[in-house]
C-alpha positions in Angstrom: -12.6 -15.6 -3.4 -14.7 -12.5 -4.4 -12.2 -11.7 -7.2 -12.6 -14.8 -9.0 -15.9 -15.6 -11.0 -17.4 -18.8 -10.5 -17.9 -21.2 -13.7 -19.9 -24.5 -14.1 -17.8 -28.1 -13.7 -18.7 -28.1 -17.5 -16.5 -25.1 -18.5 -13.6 -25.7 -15.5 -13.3 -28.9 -17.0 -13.0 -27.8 -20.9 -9.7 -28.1 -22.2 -7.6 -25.7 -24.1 -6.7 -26.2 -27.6 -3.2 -27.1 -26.5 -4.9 -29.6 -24.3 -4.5 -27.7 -21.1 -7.5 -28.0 -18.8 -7.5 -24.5 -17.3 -7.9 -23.7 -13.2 -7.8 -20.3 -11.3 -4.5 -21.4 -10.2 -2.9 -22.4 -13.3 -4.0 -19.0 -15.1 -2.2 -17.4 -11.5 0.7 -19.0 -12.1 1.4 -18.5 -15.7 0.1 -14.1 -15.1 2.7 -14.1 -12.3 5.3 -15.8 -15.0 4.8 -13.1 -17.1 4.6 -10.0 -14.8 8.3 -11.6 -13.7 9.7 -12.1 -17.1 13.0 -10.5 -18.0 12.6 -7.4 -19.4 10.0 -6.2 -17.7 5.9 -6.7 -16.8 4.9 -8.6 -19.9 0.9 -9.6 -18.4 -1.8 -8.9 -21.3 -4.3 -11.0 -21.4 -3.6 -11.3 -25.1 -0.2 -12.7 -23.9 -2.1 -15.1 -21.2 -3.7 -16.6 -24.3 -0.9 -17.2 -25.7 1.5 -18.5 -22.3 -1.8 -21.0 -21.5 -2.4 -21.8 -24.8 -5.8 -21.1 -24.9 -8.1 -18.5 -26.5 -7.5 -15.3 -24.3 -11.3 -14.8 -23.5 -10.8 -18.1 -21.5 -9.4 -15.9 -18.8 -13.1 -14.2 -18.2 -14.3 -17.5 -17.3 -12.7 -17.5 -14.3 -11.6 -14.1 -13.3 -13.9 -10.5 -14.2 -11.0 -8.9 -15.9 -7.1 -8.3 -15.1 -7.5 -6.1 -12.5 -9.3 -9.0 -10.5 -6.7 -11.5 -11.2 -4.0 -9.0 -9.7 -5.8 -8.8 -7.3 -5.5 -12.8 -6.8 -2.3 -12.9 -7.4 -1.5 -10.5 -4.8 -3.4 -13.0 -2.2 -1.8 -16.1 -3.6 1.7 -13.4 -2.5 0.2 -13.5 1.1 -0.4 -16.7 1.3 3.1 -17.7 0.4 4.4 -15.2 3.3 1.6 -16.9 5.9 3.7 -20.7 4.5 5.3 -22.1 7.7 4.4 -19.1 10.0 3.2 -20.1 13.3 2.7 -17.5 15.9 4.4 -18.3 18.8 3.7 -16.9 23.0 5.8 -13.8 22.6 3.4 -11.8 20.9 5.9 -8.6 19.7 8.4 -11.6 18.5 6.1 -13.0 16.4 4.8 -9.4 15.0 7.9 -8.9 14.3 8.8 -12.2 11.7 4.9 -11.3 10.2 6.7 -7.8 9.5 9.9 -9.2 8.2 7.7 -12.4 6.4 5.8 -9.4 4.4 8.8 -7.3 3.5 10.6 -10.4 1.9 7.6 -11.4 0.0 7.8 -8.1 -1.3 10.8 -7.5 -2.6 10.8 -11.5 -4.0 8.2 -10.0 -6.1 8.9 -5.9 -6.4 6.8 -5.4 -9.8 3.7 -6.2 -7.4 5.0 -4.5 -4.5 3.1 -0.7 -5.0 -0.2 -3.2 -6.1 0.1 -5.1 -2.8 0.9 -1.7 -0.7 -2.1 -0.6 -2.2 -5.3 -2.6 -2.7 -7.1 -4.8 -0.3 -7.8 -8.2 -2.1 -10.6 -9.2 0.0 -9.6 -12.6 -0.1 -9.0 -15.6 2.3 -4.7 -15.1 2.7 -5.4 -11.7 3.4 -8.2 -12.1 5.8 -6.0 -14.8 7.5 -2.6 -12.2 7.9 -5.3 -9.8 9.1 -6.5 -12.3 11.4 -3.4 -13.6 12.5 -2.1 -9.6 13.1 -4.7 -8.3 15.1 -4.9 -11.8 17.6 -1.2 -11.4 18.4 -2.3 -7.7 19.6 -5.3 -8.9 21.5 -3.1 -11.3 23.2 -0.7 -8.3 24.4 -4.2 -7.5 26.3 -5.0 -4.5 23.7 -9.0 -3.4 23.5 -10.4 -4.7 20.4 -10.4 -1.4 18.7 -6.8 -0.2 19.5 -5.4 -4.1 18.2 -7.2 -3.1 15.0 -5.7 0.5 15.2 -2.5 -0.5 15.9 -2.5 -3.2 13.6 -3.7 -1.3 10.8 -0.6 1.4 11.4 2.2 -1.5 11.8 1.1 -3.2 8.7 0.5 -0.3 6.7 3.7 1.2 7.9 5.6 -2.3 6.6 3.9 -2.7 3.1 5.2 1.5 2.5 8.6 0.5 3.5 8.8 -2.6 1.3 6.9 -0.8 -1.6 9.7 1.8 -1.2 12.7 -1.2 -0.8 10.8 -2.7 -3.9 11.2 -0.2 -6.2 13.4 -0.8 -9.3 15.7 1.1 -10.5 17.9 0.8 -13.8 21.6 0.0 -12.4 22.5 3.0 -14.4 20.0 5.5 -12.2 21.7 3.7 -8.9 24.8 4.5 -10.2 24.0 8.5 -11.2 22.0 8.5 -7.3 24.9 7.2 -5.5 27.3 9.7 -7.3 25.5 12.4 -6.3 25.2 11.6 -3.2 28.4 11.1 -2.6 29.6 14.3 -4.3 26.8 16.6 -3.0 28.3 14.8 1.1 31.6 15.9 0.2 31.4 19.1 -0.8 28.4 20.6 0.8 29.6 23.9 2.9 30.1 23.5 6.5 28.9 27.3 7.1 25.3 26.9 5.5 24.6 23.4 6.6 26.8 23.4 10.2 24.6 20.2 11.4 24.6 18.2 8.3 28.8 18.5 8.2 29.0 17.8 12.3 28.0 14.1 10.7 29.2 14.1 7.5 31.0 10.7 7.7 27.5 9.3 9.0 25.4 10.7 6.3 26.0 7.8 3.5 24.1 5.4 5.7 21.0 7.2 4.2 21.1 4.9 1.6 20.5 2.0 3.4 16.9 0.7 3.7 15.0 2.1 6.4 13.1 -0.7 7.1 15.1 -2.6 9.7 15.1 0.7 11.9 11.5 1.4 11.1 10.4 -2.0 11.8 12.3 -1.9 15.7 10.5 1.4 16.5 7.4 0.5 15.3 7.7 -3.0 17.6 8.7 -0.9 20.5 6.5 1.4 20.1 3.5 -0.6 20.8 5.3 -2.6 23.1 5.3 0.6 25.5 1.6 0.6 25.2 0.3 -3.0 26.0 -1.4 -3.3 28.8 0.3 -7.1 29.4 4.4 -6.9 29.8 
């Protein structure tokens, strides 16, 4: 992976002084502990040190700095979401569970969702989703450069949506939203806002997460332009 750095056997193989013999995947795993702990994103690489039991400059053995192991973590994210996926003959079907696939992932693990909405990682998960993505549109008989095109809007259009379901919010501020909302619904005047009142009882549902909705347009959508039924 471009993101990691390449060490000698010698210094893969040197144990910390807890006795921990340190891997890129072992460092992954205890960054992604941290960035989950309770409480909120607790990843320093002072901190890493401390979770691996090793002397925090370790890390740079194995990845640049924390911005490239983000970056790996956020393909290791990928990879999980690729686990089990196999794309079956109805191409939109199958587009459809890689949509759903990348949605759950994110909102499994929402303090990397903006990061993963964001950033290309450049690494062999990625590549792979990208791969996979952009086959199941040649097979609905697309040109190569309107798969990649419509590929690139479907996927981009999933990881906003999920970035946007990801978002946390203190139960306190979902609390003060919904009131608002539900106050402002109520007492809004008919006269200035005639349309808004004709569905009044609808208008709550705005709350609900796009995505589902945004994910079946999207699918039909390109459905109506493949060349192959």
């Amino acid at each position: 992976m471009a993101t990691t750095r390449t060490g000698t056997a010698r210094m893969r193989r040197r144990p910390t002084r807890s006795g921990v013999v340190l891997e890129p995947d072992l460092i992954i795993d205890a960054a992604l502990r941290l960035i989950e702990a309770p409480g909120g994103n607790a990843l320093t690489v002072r901190r890493l040190g401390v979770e691996l039991g090793a002397d925090p400059s370790a890390v740079y053995r194995y990845f640049r700095d924390l911005d490239a192991l983000l970056i790996a973590i956020a393909d290791r994210l990928i990879g999980e979401t690729l686990t089990g996926f196999e794309p079956g003959p109805d191409w939109a079907a199958s587009l459809r569970e890689l949509g759903e696939r990348v949605h759950d992932s994110m909102l499994r693990h929402p303090r990397l969702a903006q990061l993963r909405a964001v950033r290309f990682t450049a690494g062999p998960n990625e590549l792979r989703a990208d791969d996979i993505g952009i086959g199941l549109l040649l097979q609905a008989g697309f040109p190569g450069a309107d798969a990649v095109r419509h590929y690139s809007d479907f996927i981009d259009a999933v990881l906003s949506l999920a970035a946007m379901d990801a978002a946390e919010l203190a139960p306190s501020q979902e609390q003060t939203d919904k009131r608002a909302l539900a106050q402002t619904y109520a007492s809004f005047s008919a006269t200035e806002y005639p349309h808004l009142a004709a569905v009044r009882e609808h208008l709550p549902q705005v709350t609900s997460s796009p995505f589902p909705g945004v994910l079946d347009k999207l699918i039909y959508a390109i459905k109506a332009r493949a060349p192959r039924p």
